[in-house]
N, C-alpha and C positions, 0 to 999 in steps of 0.2 A: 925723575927723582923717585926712587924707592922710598914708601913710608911703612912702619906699624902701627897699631890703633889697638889701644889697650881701653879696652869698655868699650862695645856695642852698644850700648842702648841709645834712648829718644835724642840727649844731645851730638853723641858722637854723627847718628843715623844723619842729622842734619848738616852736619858739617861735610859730611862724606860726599850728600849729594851735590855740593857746591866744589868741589875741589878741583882748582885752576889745571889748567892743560898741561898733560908733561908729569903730574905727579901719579904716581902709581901706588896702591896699596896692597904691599909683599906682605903684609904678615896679619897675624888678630891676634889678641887676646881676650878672652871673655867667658866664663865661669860659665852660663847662664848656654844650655846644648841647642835651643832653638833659636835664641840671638846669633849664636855663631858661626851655625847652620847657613840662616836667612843672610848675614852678611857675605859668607865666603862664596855663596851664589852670588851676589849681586854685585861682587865688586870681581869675582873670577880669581879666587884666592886659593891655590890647592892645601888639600888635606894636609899634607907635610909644615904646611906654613900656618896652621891654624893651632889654635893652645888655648886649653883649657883655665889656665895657670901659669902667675908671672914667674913662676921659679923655672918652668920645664921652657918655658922663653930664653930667659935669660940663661942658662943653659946653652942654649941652642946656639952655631954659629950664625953670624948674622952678618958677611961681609958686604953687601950691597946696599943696606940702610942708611939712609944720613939723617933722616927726621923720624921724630915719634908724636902722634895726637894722643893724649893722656885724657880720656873723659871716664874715669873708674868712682868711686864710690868716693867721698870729698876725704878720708881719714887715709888712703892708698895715693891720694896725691903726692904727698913727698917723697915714701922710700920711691916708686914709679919715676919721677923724676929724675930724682938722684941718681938712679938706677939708669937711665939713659942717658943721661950730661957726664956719668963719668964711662959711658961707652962713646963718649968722642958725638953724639947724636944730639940735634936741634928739639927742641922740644916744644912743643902748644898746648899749653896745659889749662883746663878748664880750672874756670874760680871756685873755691877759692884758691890760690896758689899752696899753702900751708895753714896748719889751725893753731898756729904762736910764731908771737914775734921772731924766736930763736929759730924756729924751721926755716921761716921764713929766708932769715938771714944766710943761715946755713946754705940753703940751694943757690943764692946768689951768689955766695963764693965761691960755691963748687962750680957755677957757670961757666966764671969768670976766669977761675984756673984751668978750665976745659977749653974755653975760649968758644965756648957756642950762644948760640940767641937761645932764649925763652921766653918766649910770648906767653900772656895770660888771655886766655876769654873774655874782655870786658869790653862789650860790644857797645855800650854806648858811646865810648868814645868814635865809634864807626857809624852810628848811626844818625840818619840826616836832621831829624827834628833835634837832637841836641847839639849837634854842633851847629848848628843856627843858634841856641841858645847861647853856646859858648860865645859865637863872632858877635849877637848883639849884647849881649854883656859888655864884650871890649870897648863899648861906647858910654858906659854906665859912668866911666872913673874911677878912683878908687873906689873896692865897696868898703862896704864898713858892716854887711850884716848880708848871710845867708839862711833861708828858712825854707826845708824840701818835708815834703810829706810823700810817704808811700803806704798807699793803700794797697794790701795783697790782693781782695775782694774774697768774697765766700768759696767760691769754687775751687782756686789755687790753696787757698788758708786751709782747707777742709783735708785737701788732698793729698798735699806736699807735707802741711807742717803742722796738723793735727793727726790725720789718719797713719802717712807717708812714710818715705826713709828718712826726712827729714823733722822727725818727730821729738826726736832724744838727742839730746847732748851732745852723749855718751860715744853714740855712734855717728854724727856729725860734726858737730861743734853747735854754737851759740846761733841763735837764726840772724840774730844782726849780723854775721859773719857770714852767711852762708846765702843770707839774701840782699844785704844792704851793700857789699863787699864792691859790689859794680857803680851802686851809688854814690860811699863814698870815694870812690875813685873817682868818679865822673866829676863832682862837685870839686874834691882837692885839682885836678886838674884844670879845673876852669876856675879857679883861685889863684893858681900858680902858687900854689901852696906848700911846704916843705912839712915837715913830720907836727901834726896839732900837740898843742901845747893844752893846760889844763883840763883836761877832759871828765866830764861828766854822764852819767849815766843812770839808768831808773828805767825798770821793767817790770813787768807781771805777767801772770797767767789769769786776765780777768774775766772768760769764757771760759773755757774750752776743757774745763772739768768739772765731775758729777757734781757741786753741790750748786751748780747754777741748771743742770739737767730741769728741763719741765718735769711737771706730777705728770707719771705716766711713760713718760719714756721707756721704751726698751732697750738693749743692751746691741739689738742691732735693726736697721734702719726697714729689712722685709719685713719683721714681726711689730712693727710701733704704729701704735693705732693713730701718731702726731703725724706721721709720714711725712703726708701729702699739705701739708701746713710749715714745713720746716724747711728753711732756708738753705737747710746743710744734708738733705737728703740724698744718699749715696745711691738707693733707687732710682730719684729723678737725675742727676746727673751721669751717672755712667747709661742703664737703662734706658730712660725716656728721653733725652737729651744727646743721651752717648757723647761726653766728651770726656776730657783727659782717661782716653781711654787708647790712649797710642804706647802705653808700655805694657799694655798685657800680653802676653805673649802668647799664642793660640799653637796649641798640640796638632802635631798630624789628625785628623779624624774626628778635630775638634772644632765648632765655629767659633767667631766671636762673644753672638749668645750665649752658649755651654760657657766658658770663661768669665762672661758678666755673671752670670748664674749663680753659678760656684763662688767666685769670691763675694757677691755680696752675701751669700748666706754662711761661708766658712772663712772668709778670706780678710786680711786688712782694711779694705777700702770700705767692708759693709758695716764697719761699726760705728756707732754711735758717739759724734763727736765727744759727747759728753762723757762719755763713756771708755776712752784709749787712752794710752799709756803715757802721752804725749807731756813733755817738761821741758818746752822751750817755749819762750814769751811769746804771748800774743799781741801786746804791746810794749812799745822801747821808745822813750826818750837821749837823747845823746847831743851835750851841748860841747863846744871846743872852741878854744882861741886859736887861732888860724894867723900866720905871717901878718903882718901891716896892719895888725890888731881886728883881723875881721872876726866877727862873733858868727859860729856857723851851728845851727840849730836840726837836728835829724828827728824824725818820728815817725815810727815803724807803727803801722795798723794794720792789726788782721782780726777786728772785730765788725768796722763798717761793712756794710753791703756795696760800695762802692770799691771800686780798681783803679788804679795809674796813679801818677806821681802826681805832685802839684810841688811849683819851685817861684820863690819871690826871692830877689836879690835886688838891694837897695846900694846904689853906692851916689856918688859927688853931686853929679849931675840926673840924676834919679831912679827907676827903676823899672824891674822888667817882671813879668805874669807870667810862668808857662803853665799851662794846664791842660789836661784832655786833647792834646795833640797842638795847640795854640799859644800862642807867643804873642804877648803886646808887650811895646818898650812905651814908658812914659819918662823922657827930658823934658827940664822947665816946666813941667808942668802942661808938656801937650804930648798927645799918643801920634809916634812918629812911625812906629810899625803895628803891623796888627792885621788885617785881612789879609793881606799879602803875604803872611807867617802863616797858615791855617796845612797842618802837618795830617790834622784828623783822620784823612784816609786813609796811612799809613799803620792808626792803629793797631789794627788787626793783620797787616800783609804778612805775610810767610819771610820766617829767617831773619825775625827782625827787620822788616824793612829792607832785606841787602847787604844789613850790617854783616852777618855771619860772612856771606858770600867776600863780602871786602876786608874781614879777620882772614880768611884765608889767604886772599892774595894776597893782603899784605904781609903776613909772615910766610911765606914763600918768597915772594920778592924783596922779603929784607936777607933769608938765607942766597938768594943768589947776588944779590947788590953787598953786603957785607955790612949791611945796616940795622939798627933797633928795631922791632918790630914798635907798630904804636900803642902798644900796653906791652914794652916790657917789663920784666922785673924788674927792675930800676926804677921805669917809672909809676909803675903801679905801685910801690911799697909804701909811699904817703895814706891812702886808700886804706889800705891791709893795716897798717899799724892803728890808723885810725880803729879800726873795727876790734885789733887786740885789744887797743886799751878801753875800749866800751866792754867789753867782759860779755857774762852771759847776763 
């Protein structure tokens, strides 16, 4: 099977390397001259088939495509879509699918009168320590109360959705949308939950701007005499630690070094949190009434220094812990799982765990079997609406 891949970058790069046998990648698109470079080497894609720009794409004849992977900037995800579902094409479109309920809807109709699948990227449902959550939950009962916390931790919060593209609005959307979107998918899914009912919401920016800066700060993190004291230091993390340092794109003649270099002292990544542009919350409350009266409670942290989710779900016969990769159920009143649930090593594995690798094949194998992929539009929309009606 012929596919295109509109955005190279970190998400796409990952998906690319997991791609089931039999699929083939005929085309690129991608703005950005050394992403599309280093892809059209590494997947054997010729000059003819690679594109700067989705207009000189879509232009283009394209009789041998049936599927398109959509990983482009979150605001390009619809017209992109749309743009493929009404060329007869399957689509696998990174979350979030659309940034309003009406988009949203819009591409599901246009799907549906195309008659093609659309998968969304929402890996937890793929992924094994949740769906172990999900199957010991079904022993819970009714529930009658969900409470998920997500911590982003410093390094992701600093990066993504202080420093990042995912900084502004404007040019994203609302960060509960654009980070929570998998969550609440995951959570309405394992509710069996249809579209939330009174929805509540409450955010701030309670960091992450100049009048919380220390006395002293500088404007950027090489010249700040705090540095080496500072939790969000874009020095120590890219630098001495080197990590989320897999989107920088290194010039012919350039190393990585020269790159880190550069952008910490001219570049995005080197400014000081307190100090950027950034006007999406760093913390979000969102409460909802949920089908068979469950009360489901969300809260969004990017101020701890701590990471990963934390999930308690209470229902008939009792309740279940997941946290830091672990799972305990307590019925009646005694703990009937729990070492035997320990996911931990999985936290860190590559691709999510395998999740990615099993997004793929399974939207593949729902395009050849004539079936739903397991996050499609359909049923990811519970999730999505959630996330419009929590606002920015």
């Amino acid at each position: 099977m012929d596919i295109a891949v509109l955005g190279v970058g970190n998400r796409a790069r990952k998906y690319l390397s997991c791609l089931p046998d039999g699929v083939r990648v005929a085309c690129l698109v991608e703005p950005e001259e050394i992403r599309l470079r280093q892809a059209a080497e590494r997947h054997g894609v010729p000059p003819e088939c690679c594109f700067s720009n989705s207009e000189d794409f879509f232009s283009a004849p394209h009789s041998g495509i049936e599927a398109a992977i959509i990983a482009a900037p979150d605001l390009l995800h619809l017209p992109l879509a749309m743009a493929c579902v009404e060329r007869g094409w399957h689509v696998l479109l990174e979350k979030p699918a659309a940034t309003s309920d009406h988009q949203y809807r819009m591409l599901m109709e246009a799907a549906m009168r195309a008659g093609v699948h659309v998968g969304v990227c929402l890996e937890l449902r793929l992924h094994p320590f949740f769906r172990r959550i999900r199957e010991l939950a079904a022993e819970l009962g009714p529930i009658s109360r969900i409470d998920h916390e997500e911590h982003i931790g410093p390094d992701r919060m600093a990066h993504t959705f202080v420093r990042g593209l995912w900084s502004r609005k404007a040019a994203t959307g609302p960060i509960f949308l654009s980070k929570c979107c998998h969550d609440a998918d995951f959570l309405m899914w394992l509710a069996g939950a249809g579209v939330a009912e009174e929805v509540h919401s409450r955010g701030a920016i309670t960091r992450f701007r100049s009048s919380c800066a220390p006395d002293g700060a500088a404007e950027r993190c090489v010249d700040c005499p705090l540095e080496r004291e500072c939790p969000y230091s874009a020095v120590d993390l890219y630098q001495r630690r080197q990590e989320w340092i897999s989107g920088f794109d290194v010039p012919e003649g350039q190393t990585l070094g020269d790159v880190i270099r550069e952008e910490l002292r001219n570049g995005r990544y080197g400014r000081c949190v307190y100090h950027c542009d950034n006007d999406v919350y760093d913390t979000q409350t969102v409460t909802a009434l949920l089908d068979g009266g469950i009360r489901l409670n969300m809260h969004l942290e990017g101020t701890s220094m701590r990471e990963g989710r934390v999930t308690q779900i209470i229902g008939e016969r009792g309740m279940l812990l997941a946290e830091s990769g672990r799972v305990s159920l307590m019925l009646d009143g005694s703990i009937v799982a729990q070492e035997e649930d320990d996911y931990s090593s999985l936290n860190d594995a590559p691709l999510h765990a395998g999740a990615d690798a099993e997004l793929l094949r399974d939207f593949f194998d729902c395009i050849a079997g004539g079936r739903e992929p397991a996050a499609s539009l359909r049923a990811a929309y519970p999730g999505h609406h959630l996330c419009f009606q929590a606002g920015d």
